[in-house]
C-alpha positions as CSV (number, residue, x, y, z in Angstrom):
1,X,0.0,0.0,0.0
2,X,1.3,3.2,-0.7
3,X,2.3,5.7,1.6
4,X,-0.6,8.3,0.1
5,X,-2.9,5.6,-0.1
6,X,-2.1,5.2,3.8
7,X,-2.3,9.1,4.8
8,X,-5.9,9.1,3.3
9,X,-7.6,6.4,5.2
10,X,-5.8,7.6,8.2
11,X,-7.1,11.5,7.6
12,X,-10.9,9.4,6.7
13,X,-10.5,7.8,10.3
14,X,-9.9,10.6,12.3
15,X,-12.4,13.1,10.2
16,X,-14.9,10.1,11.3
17,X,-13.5,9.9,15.0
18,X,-14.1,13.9,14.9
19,X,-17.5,13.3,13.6
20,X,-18.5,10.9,15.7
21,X,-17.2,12.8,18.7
22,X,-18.6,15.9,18.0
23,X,-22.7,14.5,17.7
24,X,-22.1,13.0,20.9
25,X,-21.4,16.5,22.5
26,X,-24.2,17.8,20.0
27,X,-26.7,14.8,21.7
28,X,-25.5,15.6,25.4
29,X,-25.7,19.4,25.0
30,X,-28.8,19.1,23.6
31,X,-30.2,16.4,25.5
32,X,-29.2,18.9,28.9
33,X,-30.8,21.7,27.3
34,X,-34.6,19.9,26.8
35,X,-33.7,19.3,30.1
36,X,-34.0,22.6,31.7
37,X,-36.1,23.6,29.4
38,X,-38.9,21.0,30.6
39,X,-38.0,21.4,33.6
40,X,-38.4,25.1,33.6
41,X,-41.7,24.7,31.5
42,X,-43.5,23.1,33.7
43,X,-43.1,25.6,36.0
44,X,-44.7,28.1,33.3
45,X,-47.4,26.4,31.8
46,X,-48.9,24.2,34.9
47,X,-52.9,24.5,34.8
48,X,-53.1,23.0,38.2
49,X,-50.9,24.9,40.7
50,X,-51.3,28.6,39.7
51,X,-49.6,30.0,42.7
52,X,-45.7,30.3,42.3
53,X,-43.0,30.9,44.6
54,X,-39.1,30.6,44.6
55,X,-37.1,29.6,47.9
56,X,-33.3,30.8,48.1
57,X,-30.4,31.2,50.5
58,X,-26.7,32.6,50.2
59,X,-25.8,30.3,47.4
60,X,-28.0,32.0,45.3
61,X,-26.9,35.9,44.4
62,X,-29.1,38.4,45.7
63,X,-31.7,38.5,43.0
64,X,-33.4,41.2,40.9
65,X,-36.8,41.2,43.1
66,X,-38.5,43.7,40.6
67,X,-37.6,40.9,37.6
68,X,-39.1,38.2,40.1
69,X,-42.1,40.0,40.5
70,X,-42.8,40.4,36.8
71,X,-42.5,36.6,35.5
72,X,-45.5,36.9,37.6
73,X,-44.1,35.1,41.5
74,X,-46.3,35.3,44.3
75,X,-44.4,34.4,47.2
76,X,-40.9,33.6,48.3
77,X,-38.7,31.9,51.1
78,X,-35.7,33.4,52.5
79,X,-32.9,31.7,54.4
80,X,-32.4,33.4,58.2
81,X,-30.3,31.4,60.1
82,X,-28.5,28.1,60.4
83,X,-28.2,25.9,63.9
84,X,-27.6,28.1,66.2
85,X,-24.3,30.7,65.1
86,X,-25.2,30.6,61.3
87,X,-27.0,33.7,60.2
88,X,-27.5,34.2,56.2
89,X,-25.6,37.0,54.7
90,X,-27.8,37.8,51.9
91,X,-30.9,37.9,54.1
92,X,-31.2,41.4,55.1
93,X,-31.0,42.5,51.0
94,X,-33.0,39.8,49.5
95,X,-35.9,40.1,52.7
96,X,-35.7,43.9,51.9
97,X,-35.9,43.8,48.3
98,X,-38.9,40.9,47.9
99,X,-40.9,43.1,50.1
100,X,-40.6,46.5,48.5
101,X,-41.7,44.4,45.2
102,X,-44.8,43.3,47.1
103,X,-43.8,39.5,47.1
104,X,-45.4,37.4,49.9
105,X,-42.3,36.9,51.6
106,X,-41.5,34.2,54.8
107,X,-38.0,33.3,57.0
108,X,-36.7,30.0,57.1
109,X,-34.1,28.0,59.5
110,X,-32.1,25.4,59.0
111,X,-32.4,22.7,61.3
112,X,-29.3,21.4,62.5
113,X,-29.5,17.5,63.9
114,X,-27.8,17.5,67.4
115,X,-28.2,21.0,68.5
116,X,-30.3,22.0,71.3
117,X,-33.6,22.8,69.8
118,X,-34.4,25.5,72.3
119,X,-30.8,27.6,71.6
120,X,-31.8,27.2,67.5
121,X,-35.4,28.3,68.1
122,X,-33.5,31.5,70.0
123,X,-31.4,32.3,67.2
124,X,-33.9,32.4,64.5
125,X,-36.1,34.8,66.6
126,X,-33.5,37.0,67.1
127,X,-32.2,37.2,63.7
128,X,-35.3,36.4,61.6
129,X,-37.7,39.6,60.8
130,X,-41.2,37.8,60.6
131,X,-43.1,40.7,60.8
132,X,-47.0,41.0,60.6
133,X,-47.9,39.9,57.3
134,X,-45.1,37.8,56.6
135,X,-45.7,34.2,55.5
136,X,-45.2,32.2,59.1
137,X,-41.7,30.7,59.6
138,X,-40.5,27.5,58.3
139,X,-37.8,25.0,59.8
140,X,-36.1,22.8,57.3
141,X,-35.3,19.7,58.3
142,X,-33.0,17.5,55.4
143,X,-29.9,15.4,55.3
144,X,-26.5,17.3,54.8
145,X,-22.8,17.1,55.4
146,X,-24.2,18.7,59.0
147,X,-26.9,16.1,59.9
148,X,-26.3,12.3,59.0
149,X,-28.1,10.2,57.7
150,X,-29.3,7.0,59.9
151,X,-32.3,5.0,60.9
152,X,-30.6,4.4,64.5
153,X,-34.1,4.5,66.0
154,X,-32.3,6.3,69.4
155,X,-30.8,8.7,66.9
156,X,-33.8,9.5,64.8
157,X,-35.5,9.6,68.5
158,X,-32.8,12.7,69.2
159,X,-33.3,14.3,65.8
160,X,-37.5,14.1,66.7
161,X,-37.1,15.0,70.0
162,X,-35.0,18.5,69.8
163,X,-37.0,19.2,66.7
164,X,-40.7,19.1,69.0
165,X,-38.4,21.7,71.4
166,X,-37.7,24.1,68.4
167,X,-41.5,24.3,66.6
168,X,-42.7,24.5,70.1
169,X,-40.6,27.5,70.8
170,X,-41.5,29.1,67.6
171,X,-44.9,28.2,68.5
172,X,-45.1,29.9,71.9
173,X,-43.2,33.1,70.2
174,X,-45.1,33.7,67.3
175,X,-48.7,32.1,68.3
176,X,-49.1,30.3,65.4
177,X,-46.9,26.3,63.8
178,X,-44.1,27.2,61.7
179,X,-44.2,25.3,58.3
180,X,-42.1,22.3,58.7
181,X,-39.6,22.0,54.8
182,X,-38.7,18.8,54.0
183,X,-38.0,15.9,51.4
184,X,-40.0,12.5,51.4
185,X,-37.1,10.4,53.1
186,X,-36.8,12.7,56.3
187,X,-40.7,12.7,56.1
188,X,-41.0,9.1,56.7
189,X,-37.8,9.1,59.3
190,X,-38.7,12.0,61.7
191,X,-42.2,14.2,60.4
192,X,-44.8,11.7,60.0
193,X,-47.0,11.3,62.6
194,X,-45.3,13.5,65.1
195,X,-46.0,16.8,63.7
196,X,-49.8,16.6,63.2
197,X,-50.5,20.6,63.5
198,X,-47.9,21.9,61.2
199,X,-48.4,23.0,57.4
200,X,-45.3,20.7,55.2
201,X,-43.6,21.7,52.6
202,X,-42.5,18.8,50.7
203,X,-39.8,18.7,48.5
204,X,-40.5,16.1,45.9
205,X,-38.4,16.5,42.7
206,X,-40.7,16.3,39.2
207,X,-43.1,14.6,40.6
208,X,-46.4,15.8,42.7
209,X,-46.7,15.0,46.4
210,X,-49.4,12.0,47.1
211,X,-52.0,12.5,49.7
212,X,-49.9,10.2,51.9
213,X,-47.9,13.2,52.9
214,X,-50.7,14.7,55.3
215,X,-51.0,18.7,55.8
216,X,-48.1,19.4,52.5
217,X,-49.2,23.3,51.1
218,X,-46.5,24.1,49.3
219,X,-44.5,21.7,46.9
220,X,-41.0,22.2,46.0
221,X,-40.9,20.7,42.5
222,X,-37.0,21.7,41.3
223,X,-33.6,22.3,42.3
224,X,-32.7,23.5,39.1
225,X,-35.0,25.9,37.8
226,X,-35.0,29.1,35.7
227,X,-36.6,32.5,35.7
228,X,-35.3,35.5,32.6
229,X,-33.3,37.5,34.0
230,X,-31.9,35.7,37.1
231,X,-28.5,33.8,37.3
232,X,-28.2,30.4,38.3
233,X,-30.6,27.4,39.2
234,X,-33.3,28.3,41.8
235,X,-35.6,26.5,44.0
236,X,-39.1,26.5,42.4
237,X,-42.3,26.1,44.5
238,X,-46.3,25.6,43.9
239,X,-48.8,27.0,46.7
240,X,-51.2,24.1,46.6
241,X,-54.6,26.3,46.7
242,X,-55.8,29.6,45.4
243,X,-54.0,33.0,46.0
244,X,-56.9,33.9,48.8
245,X,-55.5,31.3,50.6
246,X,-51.9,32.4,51.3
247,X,-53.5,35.0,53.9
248,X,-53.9,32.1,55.9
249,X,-50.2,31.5,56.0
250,X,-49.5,34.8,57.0
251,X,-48.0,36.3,60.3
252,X,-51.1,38.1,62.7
């Protein structure tokens, strides 16, 4: 075989090896792009849910509030505080802003596992603005690097058991159950059937909570989520009944 013969089926395998490399990134770009785009569509165009809110924290920038308003979002979640030293640093701008734009707007802890309850339940109140007419507070209660998971039954006992101390100080404090966040595992392990008075807000990925979950009112569909005009994935939420009925969630 000669030597030219030899250069041009070597240039015809790598022009194929290119080709073929390059509609794979093509499919997987693509692919991830239908993605986001369903996911962010069914946010949009849901016929059901009709009341919209977004939930964020310091790893989300402090967002345009006036942009937030306009794509038409009712009602929003702000991080506070964190276990009990943790206090959010883009609270203070992002409670500010969503309120001057007239966005229902409510405080949220995180609940750290093996923390006194009663010193958490301190920090949030002391921190967190929860004025009249704010959505009542939330406490959410998920796995992370911070809290373990484990069905230790004298663990989960512990996690239940500090958790009770917290809503019950919030309860005495503001007069009314905070709204207890969580996802469908640390429903089963710690929420179900001890918290029987407090609104949950379930996060349950794509897919719509069942009526096993008792009391949910606001579903948190996606992680990743999109809005014009705002940087980065958010958190997007459904109210599970009509506008009229986020009064009802609100701060006397």
């Amino acid at each position: 075989m000669s030597k030219k013969t030899k250069k041009r089926k070597s240039d015809n395998k790598l022009k194929s090896i290119t080709l073929v490399a390059t509609l794979i990134v093509l499919f997987l770009t693509l692919g991830y792009f239908f993605y986001k785009k369903s996911t962010a569509n069914t946010f949009n165009e849901s016929q059901k849910y009709q009341v919209k809110g977004v939930d964020i924290s310091h790893h989300n920038p402090i967002l345009d509030w006036a942009e937030v308003k306009r794509q038409n979002i009712h009602f929003t979640y702000i991080k506070a505080t964190e276990g009990i030293t943790h206090d959010d640093r883009n609270y203070p701008y992002n409670y500010k802003l969503a309120k001057e734009n007239n966005i229902k707007t409510g405080s949220y802890h995180f609940y750290n596992f093996g923390v006194s309850g009663r010193e958490q339940a301190k920090h949030f109140i002391r921190v967190a603005e929860c004025r009249s007419g704010d959505l009542i507070p939330a406490i959410d209660v998920e796995h992370s690097p911070a809290n373990p998971y484990s069905k230790d039954p004298i663990f989960v006992k512990s996690v239940v058991k500090e958790l009770k101390v917290m809503e019950n100080e919030m309860y005495e404090h503001y007069g009314i159950h905070p709204i207890i966040y969580t996802n469908t595992d640390c429903y089963k392990l710690y929420i179900n059937n001890s918290f029987p008075n407090n609104p949950i807000w379930i996060s349950s990925l794509n897919k719509e909570p069942s009526d096993d979950i008792k009391n949910w009112i606001i579903w948190q569909f996606t992680h990743t989520g999109e809005l014009d005009g705002i940087v980065g994935d958010l958190d997007l939420n459904y109210f599970r009944h009509p506008f009229d009925e986020l009064q009802k969630l609100q701060l006397p």
